[in-house]
N, C-alpha and C positions, 0 to 999 in steps of 0.2 A: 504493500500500500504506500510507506514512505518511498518507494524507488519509484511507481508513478508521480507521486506530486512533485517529486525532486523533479523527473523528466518534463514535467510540464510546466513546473517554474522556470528552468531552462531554455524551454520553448517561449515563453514569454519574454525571459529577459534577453534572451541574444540571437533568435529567430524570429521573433513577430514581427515581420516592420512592413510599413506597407508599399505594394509592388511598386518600383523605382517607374520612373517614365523618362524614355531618352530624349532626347536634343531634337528630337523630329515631332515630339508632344506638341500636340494640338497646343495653341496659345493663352486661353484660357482656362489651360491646367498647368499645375506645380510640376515644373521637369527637375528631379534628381539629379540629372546629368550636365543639365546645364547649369545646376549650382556647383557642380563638381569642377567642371570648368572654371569657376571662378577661384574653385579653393586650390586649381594646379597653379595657375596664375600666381596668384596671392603667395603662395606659399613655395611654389619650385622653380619659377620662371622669373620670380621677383624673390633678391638676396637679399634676406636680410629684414623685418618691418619695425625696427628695436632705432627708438629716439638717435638721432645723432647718425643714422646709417641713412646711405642713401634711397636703400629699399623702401622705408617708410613713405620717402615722397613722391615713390615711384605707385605706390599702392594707394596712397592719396588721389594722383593724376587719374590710378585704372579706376576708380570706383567713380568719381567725377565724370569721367570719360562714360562710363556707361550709364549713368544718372540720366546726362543727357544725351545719349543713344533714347533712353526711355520716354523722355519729355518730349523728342522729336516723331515719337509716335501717339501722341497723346491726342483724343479727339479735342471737337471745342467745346466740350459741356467740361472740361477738368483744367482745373490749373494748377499749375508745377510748381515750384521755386526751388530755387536750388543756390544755396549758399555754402561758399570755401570760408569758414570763418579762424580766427588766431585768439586764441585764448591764453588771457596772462592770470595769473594772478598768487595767493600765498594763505593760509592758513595754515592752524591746526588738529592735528587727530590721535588718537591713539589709533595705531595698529599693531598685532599680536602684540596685545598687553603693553605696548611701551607707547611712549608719547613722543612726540616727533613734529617740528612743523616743515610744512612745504611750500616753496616758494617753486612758480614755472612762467614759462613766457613762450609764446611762438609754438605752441603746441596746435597741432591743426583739426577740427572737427570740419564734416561736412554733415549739411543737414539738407534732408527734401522731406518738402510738405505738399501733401496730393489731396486736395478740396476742391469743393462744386465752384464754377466757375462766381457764383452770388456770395461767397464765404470773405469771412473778415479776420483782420489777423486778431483780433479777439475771442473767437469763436473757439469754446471747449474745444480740446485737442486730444490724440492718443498717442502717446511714443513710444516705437519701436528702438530699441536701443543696445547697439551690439559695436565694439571697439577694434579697429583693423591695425594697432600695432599689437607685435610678437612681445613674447617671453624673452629672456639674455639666453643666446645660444641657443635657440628654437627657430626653425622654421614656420610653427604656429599654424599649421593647418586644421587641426581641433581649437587650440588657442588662440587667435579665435578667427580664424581664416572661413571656419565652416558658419560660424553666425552673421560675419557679411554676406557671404553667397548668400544664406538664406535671406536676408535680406536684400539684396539684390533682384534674388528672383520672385520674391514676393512682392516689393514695387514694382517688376515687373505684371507680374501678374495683376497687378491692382489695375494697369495701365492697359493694358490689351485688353482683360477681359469686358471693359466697355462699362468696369462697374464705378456708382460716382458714390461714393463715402458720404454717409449722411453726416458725418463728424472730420474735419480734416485728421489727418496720420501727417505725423511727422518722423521721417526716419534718421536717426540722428549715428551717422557711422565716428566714430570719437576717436582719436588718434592715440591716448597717453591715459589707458587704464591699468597698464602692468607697471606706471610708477606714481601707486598709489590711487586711483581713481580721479589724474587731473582733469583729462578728457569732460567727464559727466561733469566735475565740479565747475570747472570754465563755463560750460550749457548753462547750469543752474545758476550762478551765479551775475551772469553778463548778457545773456543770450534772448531778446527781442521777446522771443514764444514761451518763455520760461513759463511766464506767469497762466499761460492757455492750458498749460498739462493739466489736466483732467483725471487722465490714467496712462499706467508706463507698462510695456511689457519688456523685462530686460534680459536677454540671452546673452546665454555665460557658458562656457565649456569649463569642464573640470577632471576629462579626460578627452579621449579623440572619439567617442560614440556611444553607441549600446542606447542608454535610454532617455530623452529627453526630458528629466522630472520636474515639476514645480516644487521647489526647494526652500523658497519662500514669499508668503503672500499678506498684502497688509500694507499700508494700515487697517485694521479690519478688514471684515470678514468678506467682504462681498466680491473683492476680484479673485478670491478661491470659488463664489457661491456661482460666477458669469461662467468662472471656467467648467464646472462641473457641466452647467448646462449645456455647453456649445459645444466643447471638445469632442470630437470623433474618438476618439483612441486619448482616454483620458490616463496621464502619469504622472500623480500626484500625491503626495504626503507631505502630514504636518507634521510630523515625528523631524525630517529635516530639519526645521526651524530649532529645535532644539541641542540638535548635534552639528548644527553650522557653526557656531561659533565656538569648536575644541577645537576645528579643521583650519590651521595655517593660511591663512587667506582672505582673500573680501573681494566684493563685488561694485559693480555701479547700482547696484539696484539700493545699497547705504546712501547712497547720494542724493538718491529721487525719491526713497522713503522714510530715511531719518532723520539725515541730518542738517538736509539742505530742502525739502520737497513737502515733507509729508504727506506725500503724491500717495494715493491707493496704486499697487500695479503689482505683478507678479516677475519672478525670478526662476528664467527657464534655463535648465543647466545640463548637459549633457553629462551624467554622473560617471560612468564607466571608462573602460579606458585609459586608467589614470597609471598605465605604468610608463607611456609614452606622456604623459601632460608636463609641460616647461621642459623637454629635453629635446636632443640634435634628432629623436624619431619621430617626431610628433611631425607627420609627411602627408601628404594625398593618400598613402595605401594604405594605412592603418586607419585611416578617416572615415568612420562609416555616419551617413547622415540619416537618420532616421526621422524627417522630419514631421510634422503631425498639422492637423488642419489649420489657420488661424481663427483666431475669436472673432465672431460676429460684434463689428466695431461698433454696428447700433444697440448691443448690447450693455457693452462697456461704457459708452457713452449714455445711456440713460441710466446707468446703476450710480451715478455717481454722487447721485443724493442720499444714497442710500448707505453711506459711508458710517459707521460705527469705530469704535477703538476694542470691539470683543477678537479676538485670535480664535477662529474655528478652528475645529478638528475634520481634516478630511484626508481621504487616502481612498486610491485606485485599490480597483478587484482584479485584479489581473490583467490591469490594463482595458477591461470590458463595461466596465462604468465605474463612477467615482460617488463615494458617500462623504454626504457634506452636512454637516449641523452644527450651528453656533454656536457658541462657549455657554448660554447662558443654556442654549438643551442639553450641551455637555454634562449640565451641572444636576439636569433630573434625568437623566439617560442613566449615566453612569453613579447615580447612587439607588438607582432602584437593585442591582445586584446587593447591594451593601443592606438595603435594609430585609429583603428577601432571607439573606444568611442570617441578619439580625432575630427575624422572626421566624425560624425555621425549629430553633429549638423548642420552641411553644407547639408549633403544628405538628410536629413529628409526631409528639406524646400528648394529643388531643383525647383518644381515646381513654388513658389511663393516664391523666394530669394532675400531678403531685408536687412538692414542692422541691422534694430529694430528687426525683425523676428530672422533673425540670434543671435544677441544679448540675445534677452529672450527666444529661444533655450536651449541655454549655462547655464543663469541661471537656468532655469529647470530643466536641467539635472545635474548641480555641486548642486542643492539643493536636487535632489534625491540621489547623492552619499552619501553625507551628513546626509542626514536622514536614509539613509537605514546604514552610519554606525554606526549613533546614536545608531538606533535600534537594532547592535550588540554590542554596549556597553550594553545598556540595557537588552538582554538577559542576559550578564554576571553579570550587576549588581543588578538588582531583585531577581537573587537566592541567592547573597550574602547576601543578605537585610534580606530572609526568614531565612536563613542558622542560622546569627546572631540575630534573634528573636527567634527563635528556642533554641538555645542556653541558653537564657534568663532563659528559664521554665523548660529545661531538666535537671537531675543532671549529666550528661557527655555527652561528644561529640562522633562522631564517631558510629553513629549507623547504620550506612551505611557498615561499614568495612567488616564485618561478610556474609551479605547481599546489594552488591553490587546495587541491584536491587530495594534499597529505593534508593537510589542515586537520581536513573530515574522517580520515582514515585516523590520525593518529588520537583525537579528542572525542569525537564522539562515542566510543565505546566506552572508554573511564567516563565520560560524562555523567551515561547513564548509570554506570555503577556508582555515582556519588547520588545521583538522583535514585535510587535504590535502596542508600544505605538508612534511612528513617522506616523503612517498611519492615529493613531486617530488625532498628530497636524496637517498632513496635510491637512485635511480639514477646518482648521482654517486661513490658508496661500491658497489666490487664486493662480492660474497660472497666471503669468506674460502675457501669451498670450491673444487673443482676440477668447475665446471659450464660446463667449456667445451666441451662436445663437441654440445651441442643446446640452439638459442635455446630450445628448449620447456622442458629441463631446467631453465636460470636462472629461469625465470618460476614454473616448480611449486617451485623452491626460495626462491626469494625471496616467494612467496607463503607457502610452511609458516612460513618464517624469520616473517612479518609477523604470520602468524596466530598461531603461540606466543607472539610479541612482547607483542601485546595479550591473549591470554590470560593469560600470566603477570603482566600488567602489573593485569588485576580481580583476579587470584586474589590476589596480593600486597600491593594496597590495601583488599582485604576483611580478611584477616588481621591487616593494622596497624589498621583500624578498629577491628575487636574489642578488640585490645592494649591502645588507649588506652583504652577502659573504655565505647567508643560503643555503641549498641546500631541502628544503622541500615544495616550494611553488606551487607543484603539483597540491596540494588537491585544492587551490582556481584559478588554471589555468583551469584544469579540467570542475570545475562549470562554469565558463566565455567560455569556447570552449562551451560546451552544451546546454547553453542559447541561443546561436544567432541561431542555427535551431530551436530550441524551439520557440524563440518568433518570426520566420519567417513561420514557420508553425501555429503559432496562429494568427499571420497576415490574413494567406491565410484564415484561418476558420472561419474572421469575417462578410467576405461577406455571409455564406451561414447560417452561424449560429447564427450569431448576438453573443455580446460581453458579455450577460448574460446569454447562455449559456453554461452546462457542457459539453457537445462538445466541444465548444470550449478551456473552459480548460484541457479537457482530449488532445487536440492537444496542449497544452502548456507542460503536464505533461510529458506524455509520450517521446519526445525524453530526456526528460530529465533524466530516472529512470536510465540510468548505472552511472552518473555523483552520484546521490541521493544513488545509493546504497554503491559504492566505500567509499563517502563520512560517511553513517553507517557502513561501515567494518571500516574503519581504525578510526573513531571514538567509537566501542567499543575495539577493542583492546586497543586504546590510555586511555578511562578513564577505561576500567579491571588494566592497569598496573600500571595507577598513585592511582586506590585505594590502590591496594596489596602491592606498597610503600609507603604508607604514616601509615602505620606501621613502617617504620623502617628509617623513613625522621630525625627524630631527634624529640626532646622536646625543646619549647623555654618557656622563662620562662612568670608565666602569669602575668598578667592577659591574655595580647595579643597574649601566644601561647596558651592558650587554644581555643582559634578560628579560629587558621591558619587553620588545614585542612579541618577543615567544610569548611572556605571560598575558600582555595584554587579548592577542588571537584566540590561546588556551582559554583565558576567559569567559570571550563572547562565546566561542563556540557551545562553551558549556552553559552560558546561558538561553544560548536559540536554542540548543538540546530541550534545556529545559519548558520552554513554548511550545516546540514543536509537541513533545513528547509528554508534557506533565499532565496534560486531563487525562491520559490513559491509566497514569500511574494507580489511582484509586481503583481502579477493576482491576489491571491487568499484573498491577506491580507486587501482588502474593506469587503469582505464576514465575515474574521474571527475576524474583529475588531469591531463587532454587538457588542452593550453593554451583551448582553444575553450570549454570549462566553466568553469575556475577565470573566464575573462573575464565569461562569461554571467551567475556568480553575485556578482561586483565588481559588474556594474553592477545584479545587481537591489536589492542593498542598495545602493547610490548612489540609485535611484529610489526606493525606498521613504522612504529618508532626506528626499529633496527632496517626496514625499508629506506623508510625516508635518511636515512644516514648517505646512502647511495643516491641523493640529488644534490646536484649545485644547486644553491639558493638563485643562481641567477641566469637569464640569457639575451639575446637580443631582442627577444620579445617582453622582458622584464627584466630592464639593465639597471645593473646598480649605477646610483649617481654618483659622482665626485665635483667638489668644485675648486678650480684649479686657478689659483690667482700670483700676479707676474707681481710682486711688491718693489715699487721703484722707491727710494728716499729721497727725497731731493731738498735741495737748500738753494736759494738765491737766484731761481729760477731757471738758471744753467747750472749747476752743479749737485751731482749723483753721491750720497752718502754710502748709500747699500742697496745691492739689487739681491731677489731671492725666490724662491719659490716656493707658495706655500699651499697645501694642501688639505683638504676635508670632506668629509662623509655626511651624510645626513640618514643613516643607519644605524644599527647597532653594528655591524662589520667594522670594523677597524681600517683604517689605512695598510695595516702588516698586512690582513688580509688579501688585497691588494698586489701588495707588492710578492705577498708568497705567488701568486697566479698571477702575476704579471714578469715575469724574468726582465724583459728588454726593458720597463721604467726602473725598474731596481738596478738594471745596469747602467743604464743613462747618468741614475740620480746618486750610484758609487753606492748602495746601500748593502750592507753586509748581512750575514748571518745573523750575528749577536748585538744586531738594530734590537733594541726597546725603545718604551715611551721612559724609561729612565736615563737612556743615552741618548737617546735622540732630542733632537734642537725644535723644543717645542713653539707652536706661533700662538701667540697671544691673543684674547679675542678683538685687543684694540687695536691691533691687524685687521681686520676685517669689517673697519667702516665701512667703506665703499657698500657693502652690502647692509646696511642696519636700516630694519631691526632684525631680518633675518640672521642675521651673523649670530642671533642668542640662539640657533638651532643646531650650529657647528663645536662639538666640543674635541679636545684632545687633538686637537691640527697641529701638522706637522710642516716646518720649515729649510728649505734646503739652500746652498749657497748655487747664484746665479752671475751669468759672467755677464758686463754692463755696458761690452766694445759695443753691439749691436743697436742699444737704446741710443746713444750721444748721435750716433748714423743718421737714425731717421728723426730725432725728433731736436729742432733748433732750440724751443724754448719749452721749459716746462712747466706745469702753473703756479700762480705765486701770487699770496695775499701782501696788501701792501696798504698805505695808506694817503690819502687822494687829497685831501686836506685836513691843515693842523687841528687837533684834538680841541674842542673848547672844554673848559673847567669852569663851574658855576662857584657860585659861594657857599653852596653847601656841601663841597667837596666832590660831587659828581662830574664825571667824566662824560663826555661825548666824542666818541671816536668816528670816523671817516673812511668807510675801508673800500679795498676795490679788487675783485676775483678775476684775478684774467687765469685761463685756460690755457694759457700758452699754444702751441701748437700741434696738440692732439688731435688726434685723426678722426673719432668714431665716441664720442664724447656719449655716455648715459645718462650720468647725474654726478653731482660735485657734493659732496656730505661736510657739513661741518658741526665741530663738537668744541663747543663754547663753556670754558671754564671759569670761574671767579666771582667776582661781586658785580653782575648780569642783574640788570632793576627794569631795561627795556630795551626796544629795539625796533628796526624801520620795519620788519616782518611781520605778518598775521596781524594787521592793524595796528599796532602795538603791545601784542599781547604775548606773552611768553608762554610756550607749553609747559608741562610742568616736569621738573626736573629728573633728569634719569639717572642715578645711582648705579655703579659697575661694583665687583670685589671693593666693597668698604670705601671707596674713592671718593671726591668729595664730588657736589650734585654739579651736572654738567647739561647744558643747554643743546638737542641737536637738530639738525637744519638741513631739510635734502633740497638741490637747489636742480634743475633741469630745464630743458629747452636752446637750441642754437639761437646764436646770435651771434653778430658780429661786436656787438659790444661788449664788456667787461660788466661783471657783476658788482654792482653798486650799492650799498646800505650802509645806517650808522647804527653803533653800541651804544649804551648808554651803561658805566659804571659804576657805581653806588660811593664809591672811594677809591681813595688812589693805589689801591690794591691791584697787582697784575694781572689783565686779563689772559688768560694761554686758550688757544686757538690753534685747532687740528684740522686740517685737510686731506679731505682722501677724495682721489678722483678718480673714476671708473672710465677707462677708454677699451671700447670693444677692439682695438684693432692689435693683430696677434704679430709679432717679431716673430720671426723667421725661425728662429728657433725654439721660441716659444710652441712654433705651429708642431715642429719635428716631435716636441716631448710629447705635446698634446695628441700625436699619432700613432706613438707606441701603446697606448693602451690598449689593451684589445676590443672585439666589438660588445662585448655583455659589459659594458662602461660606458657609460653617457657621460660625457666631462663636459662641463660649464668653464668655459677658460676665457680671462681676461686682464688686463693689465689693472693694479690700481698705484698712482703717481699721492703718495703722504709726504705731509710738510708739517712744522709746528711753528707758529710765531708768538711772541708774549710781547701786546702793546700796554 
């Protein structure tokens, strides 16, 4: 029965999609192939879509270029616009947990708006909103090459098929959302139509395909309530919203609903995929688009008064329709299971109603909640258990990565034998009642006793779900509605079938199988996506992070076990707790474990990442202190790792046998501004000597903070500094980061507002600044010092363009390594 629902969630998640239409489709249908076209373009034909590189403004020119290809076939009942616009400007944000401001300039949107020819630029509007520059070292064909195609051919499509938008669409393609989301914020902030947004639909990749899910929806309830109605092929959950923000990362859709908007609109993200997402494979082949109907825009445009601040609960059936109800029905949905188990112990003992009866009832049933949630601690903790002995004897973790499907093999058998082990104490603890007059009677009571146990035990952690303000407590409402027919139809089957037969559990099973299969749908999507991220979760350092992801995988796994598997356990779990099983399933998780020893954790098709940075020192803007090369993981794997299965970088980089992280010349993480705040993801990186003839070759001048005019001093002792950022003559420039130390009171950035300070190993608080965009001019602002204390002042500048022998090291890797390589140019000055 589990080996069907497994093959059918399968079928859903990585075969359902619907029939592609080639480049010869009729015009007023969505052609597949001719969005494909645009993501070869975008991504293989055009080098490069990353700030500073020429690509970007060559991807600018392609989608312009075909905007108005579009507009020049427009009838005259529709009218076009089409704007190249330049957005400047500075704030700031936290992201992943640290606080950071941004200053950018010259970053490019383009936007087209498709309205009845009688439309005003005031007229409620709906934005499409998808970003055409790339990831650092990405081609960016899933990120996000495949959400302009779609939009492209869906302004396409808007345009040929003759149809005229009762609400104008604006689609707004944003140039600068992989540094930090400036793109949206330039829109929202400066941008004519801002104030027209109405509602936003914003497309996001978060791998290169599989399934396009609504990840998150709001402000309120109603652009989840539009979607449910409209969508063809609906793929949707709130459960997202609540596991978005552990996930490394952010979207535009922060821009248009939080922070800057508080625009209603939805957040569409292609979830899967994600072992190619920000790396050199993320290409046209592994790009699979699965795109899905659009919204009825006269939908979305009339729900707009219908705007609330409640968070619904909704989540797809397999992709065949979507359940949708409000927070506030949330809140009498999901407490009738609660009061149901509340009042059960009364109805059970109607017949014969006493107050001792009643009484040890209650216990009964609060000791089966209890043990049945023992038993889902213990599935989660047994695989931990193997995970971390496992570990013991393997020489690296993560053999599951590659091959997702040791995962399943090595955890879910100890699972259930931890999900098991409450069924074996119960036999050791009698029931409180008086069932001694028929071994049959113990067993039909200790089975009711098990099965309210675990029913009250969903119903009551559905309820806390909701409390704490989550919106995903579907998956264990679901299981607590489908158990009470279930165990009311096992009721009925005891009389004809008696209680040890499989009759009668086939009457327990069976209404159960939509609850049980739902439950393996969104339990393998859930562990498919937390594998393919735990590649790119970060490195802590070890001993203890070399075991994080084993345990955290072990974890879930044992807890979807526990979903998939726990409303059986009250019937079925006296049968499966034979000592002859629980052995069966010890040792097949033993063998699986001794299997999976014989996988590499990694391959081309799930490459481990590295990111590989060229560290130049420089002083006085022509003069090189140290060049070096430094190295890191964002895994539990190690660097050695690495270099053990890498021979030719080890010999490149002179690295010997009896290299440790004791001998070896470790890099610090204030190394690795250029990249912050992500750099808090890289621990234990490694540093090597780099030779400097090649840099002084190519590059004249290098950058260098200085100051533009003399300092004023007020009378209250405060300083104003005059400082000026030149770039020197770097090729391929990303972003200039600066880390501002001392007695900081203001500054010409973020209005004048200072982000709040970030703290490193015990240091003292330090002010930082990512600064982006070409220009011909130098980067200009003032300080403002609180006292005549020294300000110090650190720069790191990230230039994508690779030395020559930079390129060479960066080519010995082998191909199951995706290396992120780039130069970064650090300076310090103290005015």
């Amino acid at each position: 029965m589990y080996g069907f629902m497994s093959t059918l969630a399968f079928f859903v998640i990585h075969m359902k999609f619907i029939e592609p239409l080639g480049v010869d489709a009729p015009l007023d249908r969505f052609s597949e192939a001719r969005a494909i076209d645009h993501v070869r373009v975008l991504s293989k034909e055009i080098d490069g879509r990353q700030e500073g590189r020429q690509g970007l403004k060559d991807a600018a020119q392609y989608i312009k270029t075909q905007l108005e290809m579009i507009k020049e076939r427009a009838r005259s009942n529709i009218r076009i616009e089409i704007e190249d616009t330049s957005v400047n400007g500075t704030f700031n944000m936290m992201f992943l947990r640290h606080s950071i401001s941004l200053g950018y300039r010259n970053h490019t949107n383009i936007v087209m708006r498709i309205s009845s020819v009688g439309s005003q630029d005031t007229d409620p509007s709906v934005l499409v909103n998808g970003h055409f520059d790339g990831p650092l070292g990405s081609p960016g064909a899933g990120d996000c090459g495949s959400c302009v195609a779609s939009m492209l051919e869906l302004a396409r499509l808007t345009v040929d098929s003759g149809w005229v938008p009762p609400r104008p669409i604006i689609f707004l393609f944003n140039g600068a959302e992989e540094l930090f989301m400036l793109g949206s914020h330039g829109f929202m902030t400066t941008h004519k139509w801002r104030d027209t947004i109405g509602a936003f639909i914003n497309v996001e990749a978060s791998g290169t395909g599989g399934l396009d899910v609504v990840c998150q929806s709001g402000p309120g309830s109603w652009p989840s309530s539009v979607y449910a109605q409209s969508a063809l092929y609906p793929m949707a959950n709130s459960a997202a919203q609540d596991v978005f923000p552990v996930i490394p990362g952010d979207t535009d859709y922060r821009m248009f609903a939080n922070d800057y908007g508080n625009i209603p609109g939805l957040d569409m993200i292609f979830l899967l995929g994600g072992y190619f997402y920000h790396t050199s494979y993320d290409t046209p082949l592994p790009t699979l688009l699965s795109y899905k109907n659009a919204f009825e825009r006269e939908s979305l445009g009339a729900a707009t008064n219908e705007s609330n601040d409640e968070r619904a609960v909704f989540f797809d059936y397999l992709s065949w329709f979507l359940i949708f109800y409000s927070r506030r029905q949330a809140v009498i949905l999901h407490g009738i299971p609660v009061a149901i188990y509340l009042f059960m112990p009364l109805l059970s003992r109607l017949a014969n109603f006493g107050l001792y009866c009643w009484i040890a009832t209650c216990y009964d049933f609060i000791k089966g909640m209890l043990l049945h949630a023992i038993g889902i601690i213990f599935a989660a903790l047994v695989p931990v258990i193997f995970a971390i002995l496992r570990l013991f004897f393997s020489g690296h973790s993560m053999n599951w990565f590659a091959h997702p499907f040791l995962a399943f093999m090595m955890f879910v058998p100890c699972s259930l034998v931890g999900l098991l082990i409450p069924i074996i104490v119960w036999r050791c603890f009698p029931l409180s009642q008086d069932a001694s007059v028929l071994k049959s009677s113990k067993e039909e009571l200790a089975g009711e006793a098990r099965f309210w146990g675990a029913f009250g035990f969903y119903a009551l952690f559905t309820l806390a779900y909701l409390v704490a303000g989550l919106s995903g407590a579907f998956l264990t409402f679901s299981l607590s509605v489908f158990m009470l027919p279930a165990w009311i139809c096992f009721c009925l089957s005891l009389k004809p079938f008696g209680h040890q037969s499989l009759r009668s559990i086939a009457c327990y099973v069976v209404p159960l199988i939509p609850a049980l299969t739902y439950s393996v749908y969104f339990s393998g999507i859930l562990a498919q996506f937390l594998i393919e991220k735990m590649g790119m979760m970060g490195s802590l350092p070890p001993p203890h992070g070399y075991f994080i992801p084993d345990i955290v995988v072990a974890a879930t796994v044992g807890i979807i076990t526990g979903w998939c598997a726990g409303p059986l356990i009250p019937v079925i779990g006296h049968w499966l707790s034979r000592s002859v099983i629980v052995r069966s399933l010890l040792h097949l998780s033993v063998l699986a474990m001794a299997i999976s020893s014989q996988f590499f954790p990694y391959s081309i098709d799930a490459p481990k990442r590295v990111v590989f940075q060229h560290t130049i020192l420089t002083a006085d803007a022509g003069r090189i202190l140290d060049s070096s090369y430094e190295f890191s993981v964002v895994d539990s794997n190690s660097l050695f790792f690495i270099f053990k299965h890498a021979p030719e970088v080890a010999k490149e980089l002179q690295i010997g046998s009896e290299l440790s992280f004791r001998t070896a010349n470790l890099s610090h993480q204030e190394n690795w501004m250029a990249l912050f705040p992500v750099s808090f993801l890289f621990s234990r990186s490694l540093k090597f000597p780099a030779k400097s003839d090649d840099i002084v070759k190519q590059y004249k001048y290098f950058p260098h903070l200085s100051s533009y005019k003399t300092q004023k001093v007020s009378d209250r002792g405060s300083r104003k500094l005059y400082l000026e950022l030149s770039l020197g003559s770097l090729k391929e420039v990303w972003v200039a980061v600066l880390n501002i130390t001392g007695p900081l009171s203001s500054w010409s950035l973020a209005n004048n507002v200072l982000p709040a300070p970030e703290t490193a190993n015990g240091g003292p608080p330090s002010y930082m600044c990512r600064l982006s965009g070409a220009s011909h001019e130098n980067w200009t602002f003032w300080l403002e010092a609180s006292s005549s204390e020294a300000l110090r002042i650190e720069v790191a500048v990230l230039d994508q363009y690779l030395l020559e022998s930079t390129k060479n090291l960066k080519g010995l890797f082998p191909n199951w390594v995706d290396v992120t390589a780039y130069s970064s140019f650090m300076s310090s000055y103290i005015f």
